[in-house]
N, C-alpha and C positions, 0 to 999 in steps of 0.2 A: 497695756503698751506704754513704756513711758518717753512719755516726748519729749527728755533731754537727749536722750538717742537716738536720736533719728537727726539725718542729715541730709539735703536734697542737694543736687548737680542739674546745673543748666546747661546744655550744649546747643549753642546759636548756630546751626550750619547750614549751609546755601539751600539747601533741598531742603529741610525739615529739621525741625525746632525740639527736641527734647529735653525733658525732665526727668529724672527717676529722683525715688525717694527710698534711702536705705537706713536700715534700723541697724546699728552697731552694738553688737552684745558680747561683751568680753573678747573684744577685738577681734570677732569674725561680725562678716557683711552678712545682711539679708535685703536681700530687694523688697520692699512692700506696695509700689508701686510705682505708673510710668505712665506719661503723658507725653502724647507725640501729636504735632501740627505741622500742615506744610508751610514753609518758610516763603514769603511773601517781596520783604522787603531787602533780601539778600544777593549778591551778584558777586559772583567768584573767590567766597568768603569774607567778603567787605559787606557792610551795612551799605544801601545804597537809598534806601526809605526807613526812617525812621517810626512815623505813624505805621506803617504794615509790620512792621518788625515786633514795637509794641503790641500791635494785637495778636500777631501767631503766640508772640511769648505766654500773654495770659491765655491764649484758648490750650495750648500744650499745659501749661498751670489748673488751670479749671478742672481738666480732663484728669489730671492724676489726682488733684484735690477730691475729685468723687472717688477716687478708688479706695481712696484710705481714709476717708469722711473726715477731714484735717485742713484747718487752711496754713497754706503756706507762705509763711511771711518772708522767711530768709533763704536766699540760694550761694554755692559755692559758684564761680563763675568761668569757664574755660576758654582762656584766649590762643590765639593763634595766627601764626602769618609771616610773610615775610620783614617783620618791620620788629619782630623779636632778636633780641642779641643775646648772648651768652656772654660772659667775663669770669675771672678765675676771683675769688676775693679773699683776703686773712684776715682775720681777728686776734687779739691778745688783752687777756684780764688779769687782774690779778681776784684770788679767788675771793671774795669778799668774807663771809662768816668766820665766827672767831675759832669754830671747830674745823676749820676747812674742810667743810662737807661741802658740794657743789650741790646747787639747789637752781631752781628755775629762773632764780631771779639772775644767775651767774650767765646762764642758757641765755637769757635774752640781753645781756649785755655786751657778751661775745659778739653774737649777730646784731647787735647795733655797732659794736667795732668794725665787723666787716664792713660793713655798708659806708662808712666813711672814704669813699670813693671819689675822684670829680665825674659829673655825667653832665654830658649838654641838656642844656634849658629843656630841648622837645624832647625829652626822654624822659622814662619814668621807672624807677623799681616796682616789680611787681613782687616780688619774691625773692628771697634768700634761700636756697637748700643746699644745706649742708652737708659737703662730702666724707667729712671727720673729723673725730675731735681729738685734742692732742692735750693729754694731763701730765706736766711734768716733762717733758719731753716721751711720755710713752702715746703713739699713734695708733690710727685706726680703730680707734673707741667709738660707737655709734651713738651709745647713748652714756654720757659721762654723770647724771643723776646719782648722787648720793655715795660716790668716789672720794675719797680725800687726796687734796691736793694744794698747790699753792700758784701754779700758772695756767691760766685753761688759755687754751689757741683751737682756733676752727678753722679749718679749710673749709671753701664750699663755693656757690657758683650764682653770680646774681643774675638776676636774669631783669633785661628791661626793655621796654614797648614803646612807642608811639604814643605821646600821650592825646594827642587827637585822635588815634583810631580806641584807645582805652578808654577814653571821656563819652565818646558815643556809644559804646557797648554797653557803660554802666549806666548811662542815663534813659538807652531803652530799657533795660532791667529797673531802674529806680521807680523811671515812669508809667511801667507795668505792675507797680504799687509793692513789688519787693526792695528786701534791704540785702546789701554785698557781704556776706558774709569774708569771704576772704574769695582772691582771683589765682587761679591756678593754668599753668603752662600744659597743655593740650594734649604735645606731644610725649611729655612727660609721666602724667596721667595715662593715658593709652597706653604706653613701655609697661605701666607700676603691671595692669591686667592681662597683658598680652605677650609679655617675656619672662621668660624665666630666668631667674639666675648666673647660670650657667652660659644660655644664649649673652646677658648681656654684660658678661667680663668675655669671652670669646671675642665679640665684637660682631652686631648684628645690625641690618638695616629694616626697620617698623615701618610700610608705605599703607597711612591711611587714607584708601580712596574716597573723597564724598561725594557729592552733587557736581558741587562748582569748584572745586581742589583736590590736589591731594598733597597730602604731607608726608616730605620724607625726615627720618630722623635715623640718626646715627648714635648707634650707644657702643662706649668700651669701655674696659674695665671695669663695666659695673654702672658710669655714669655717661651723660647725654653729652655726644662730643659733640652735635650740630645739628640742625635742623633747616626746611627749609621747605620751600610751598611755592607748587606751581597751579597757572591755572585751568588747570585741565581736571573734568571725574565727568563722572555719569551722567552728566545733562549734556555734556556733548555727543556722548553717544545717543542718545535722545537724537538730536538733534540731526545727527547724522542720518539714523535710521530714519525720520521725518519728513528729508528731505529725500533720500535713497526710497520710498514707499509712496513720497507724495501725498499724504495724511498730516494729520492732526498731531500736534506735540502730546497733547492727552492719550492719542490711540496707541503712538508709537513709545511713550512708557511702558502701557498695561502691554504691549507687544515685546518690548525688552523682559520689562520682570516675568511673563508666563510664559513666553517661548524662548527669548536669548539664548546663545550658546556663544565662549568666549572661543572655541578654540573650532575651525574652520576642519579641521581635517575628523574631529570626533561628530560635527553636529548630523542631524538626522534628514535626510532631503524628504522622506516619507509625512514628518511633522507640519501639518498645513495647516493655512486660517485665512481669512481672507480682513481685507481691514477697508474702510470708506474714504474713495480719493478726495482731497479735499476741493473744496466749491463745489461739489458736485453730489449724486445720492449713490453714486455707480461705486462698486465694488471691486478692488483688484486679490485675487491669492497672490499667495507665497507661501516660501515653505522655510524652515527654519536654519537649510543650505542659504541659502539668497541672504539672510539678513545675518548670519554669523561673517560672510565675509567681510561686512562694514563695519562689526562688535570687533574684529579680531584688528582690524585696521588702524581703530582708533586707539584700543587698548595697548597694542604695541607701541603706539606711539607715545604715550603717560609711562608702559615702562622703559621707554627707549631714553628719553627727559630724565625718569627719576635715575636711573642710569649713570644720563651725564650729572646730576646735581651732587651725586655722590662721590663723583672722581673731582668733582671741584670744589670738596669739601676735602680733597686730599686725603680720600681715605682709597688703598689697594687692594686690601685683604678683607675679606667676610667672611670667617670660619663659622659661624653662627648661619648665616646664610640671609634668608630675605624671609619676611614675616610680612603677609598682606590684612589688611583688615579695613572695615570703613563699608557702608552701607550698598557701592557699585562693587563691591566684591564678592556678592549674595549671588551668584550667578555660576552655573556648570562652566567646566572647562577653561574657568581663571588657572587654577595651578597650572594644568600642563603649558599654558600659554605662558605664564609666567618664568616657570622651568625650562622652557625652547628659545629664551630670550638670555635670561641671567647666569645658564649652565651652572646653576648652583641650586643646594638645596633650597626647597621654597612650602612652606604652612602657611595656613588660614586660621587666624587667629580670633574666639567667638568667646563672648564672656559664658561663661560656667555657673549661670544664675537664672532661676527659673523665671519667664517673664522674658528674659531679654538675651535668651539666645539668639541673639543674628548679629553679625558685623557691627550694624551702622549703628549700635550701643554701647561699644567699647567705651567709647573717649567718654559718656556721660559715667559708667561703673566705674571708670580708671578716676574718674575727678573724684568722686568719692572714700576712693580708697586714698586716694594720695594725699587730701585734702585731712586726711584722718590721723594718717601717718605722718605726717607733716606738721601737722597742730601736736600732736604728741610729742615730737622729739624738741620742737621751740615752745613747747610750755602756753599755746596761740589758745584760747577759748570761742570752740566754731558753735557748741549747741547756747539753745535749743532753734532749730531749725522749720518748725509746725506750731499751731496752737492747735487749744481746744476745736473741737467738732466745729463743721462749718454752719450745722444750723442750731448751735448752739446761741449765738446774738441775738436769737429772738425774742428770750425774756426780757433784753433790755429796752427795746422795743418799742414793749408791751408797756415799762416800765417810764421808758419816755412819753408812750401816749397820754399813761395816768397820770403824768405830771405837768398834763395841760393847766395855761391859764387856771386859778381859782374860779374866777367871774364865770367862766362858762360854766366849771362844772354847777356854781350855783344857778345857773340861771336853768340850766335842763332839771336838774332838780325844784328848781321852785317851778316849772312847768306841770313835773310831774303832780303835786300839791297841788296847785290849783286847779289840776284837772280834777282831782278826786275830789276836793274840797266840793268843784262845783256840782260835781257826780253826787254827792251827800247832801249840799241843798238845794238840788233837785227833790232828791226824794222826800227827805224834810217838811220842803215847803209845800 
């Protein structure tokens, strides 16, 4: 396996903390492994403890590092949130080389054009991606490498963050003993695995439900017209159901994920379990009627929001329709619920890689891929992303013990001597 190809994805999200680690071999993905912890220090997709947040990171890190016996030094990073902007930006170079061949170094000086922008102080570039490139006045070039030309121009779209909420992200990442490889947009990432083509020149709306948010994002033409995050996902249905049961936030998960039903009119009144009231040893049933009508309550209401976040993003039409995906979407009776809300067509979007067929691993396979794809067309160097084996350090070790102090080793050594010396005249004498 060679570990310049391989490239790992961190997804920090309110509920739980993933890692995957994908091996990149002639531009197709492989998953080789994943690491998932519950997220500790997190609260409605904001870091809200920093120490807790450092340690899910590394126990989700440790946990894939034994899968693929690798330690993992660098990650790609994926932000998100309301505190991201979009902006339109150009670039213009002239071609440098005396052949007028465009080469990489042409690539990264267009995209330092663009970015000559004014942005306020609390703000930050996180990103440049690029919509097209323009040679000569001919557009719509994706990738303009090894073209001949004499003016290169790039469209594309900056994207910038909150540099206080970006400073605390990388600093639990830093201080959980990784290096940043490069920081990648969330909702962006998610689109690259979760849309098709087609869906997103049509113009389609991506809602990743997690934990403690959901994101909605708007693509047309091809690229990401808006985005935007509410705070609403899965832990309030939790929450709901905790308090509608009168249990335990623990019992009323494992009672979401094994029994839940999102849609009230399909669930099964027959499906029973009984759960433990809280402060107390006493037992109440239910049945899977009872607790859909609080699933179907709250859910309406996340898409009733993402709804309005869409029309206030000024967008009318969705011929593409509505794409769900994100880890509270793992559950019966999301579509049709979905579908009796938005009167439009409505899919459930699940990466297509073995390991990590479920929802709430989109956005870690989508950093990956995008993060790929992205480094490639700007010429960006993201490997090597792993070292050698993890218990490979040992001979060093071993190597540092041997290199104790001189003086001791002699002294154990002229121990040994003297004992045998006197063992010999002993018998001698």
């Amino acid at each position: 396996m060679n570990q310049n190809e391989i490239l790992v994805s961190l997804d920090i999200g309110t509920s739980r903390i993933k890692v995957i680690i994908g091996e990149i071999m002639n531009d197709s993905l492989n998953i080789i492994g994943v690491g998932s912890a519950k997220s500790n220090g997190m609260k409605k997709g904001a870091i809200v403890d920093i120490d807790q947040t450092v340690h899910s990171i590394r126990s989700a890190v440790e946990q894939a590092e034994r899968m693929v016996d690798m330690k993992i030094d660098r990650v790609v990073v994926g932000v998100n949130g309301n505190h991201i902007q979009l902006q339109p930006c150009h670039g213009v170079v002239a071609v440098s080389s005396e052949t007028r061949e465009i080469g990489n170094e042409d690539i990264s000086r267009v995209i330092d054009a663009a970015q000559v922008v004014s942005i306020p102080p609390e703000r930050e570039i996180i990103d440049v991606v690029p919509r097209q490139f323009i040679v000569d006045g001919q557009d719509e070039i994706t990738d303009p490498r090894g073209m001949i030309g004499v003016r290169l121009e790039m469209e594309g779209m900056i994207i910038t963050c909150a540099k206080t909420v970006l400073h605390n992200t990388l600093k639990c990442v830093e201080r959980a003993g990784l290096e940043v490889l490069d920081v990648c947009l969330q909702p962006l990432a998610a689109g690259t695995v979760s849309l098709s083509e087609d869906e997103t020149n049509l113009g389609v709306a991506l809602l990743d439900v997690g934990g403690g948010s959901t994101t909605i994002s708007v693509f047309e033409e091809g690229h990401l017209k808006g985005t935007s995050l509410i705070p609403f996902g899965g832990d309030n249905i939790t929450k709901d159901l905790s308090i509608g049961m009168r249990t335990s936030t623990d019992e009323a998960e494992q009672v979401k994920v094994e029994h839940g039903h999102a849609f009230f009119d399909d669930a099964n009144e027959e499906e029973g379990f009984s759960v433990t009231i809280i402060g107390s040893n006493r037992e109440q049933a239910f049945n899977q009627l009872q607790i859909s009508d609080m699933i179907e309550a709250r859910l309406e209401e996340i898409f009733v929001l993402a709804a309005q976040e869409i029309q206030r993003m000024g967008v009318r039409e969705l011929p593409g329709g509505f794409v769900l995906t994100g880890g509270a979407m793992n559950m019966p009776g999301v579509l049709e619920l979905a579908q009796d809300i938005f009167h439009s067509n409505v899919r459930l979007a699940i990466p297509d890689y073995i390991g990590v067929r479920e929802p709430q691993f989109t956005s870690g396979v989508g950093i990956l891929q995008f993060a790929y794809r992205n480094a490639k067309i700007q010429g960006k160097e993201i490997f090597p992303s792993v070292s050698a084996n993890v218990d490979q350090p040992a001979p060093q070790k071993q190597k540092r013990v041997q290199k104790q102090p001189k003086e001791e080793k002699e002294k154990s050594e002229k121990k040994k001597e003297s004992g045998l010396s006197n063992l010999l005249k002993y018998f001698f004498d």
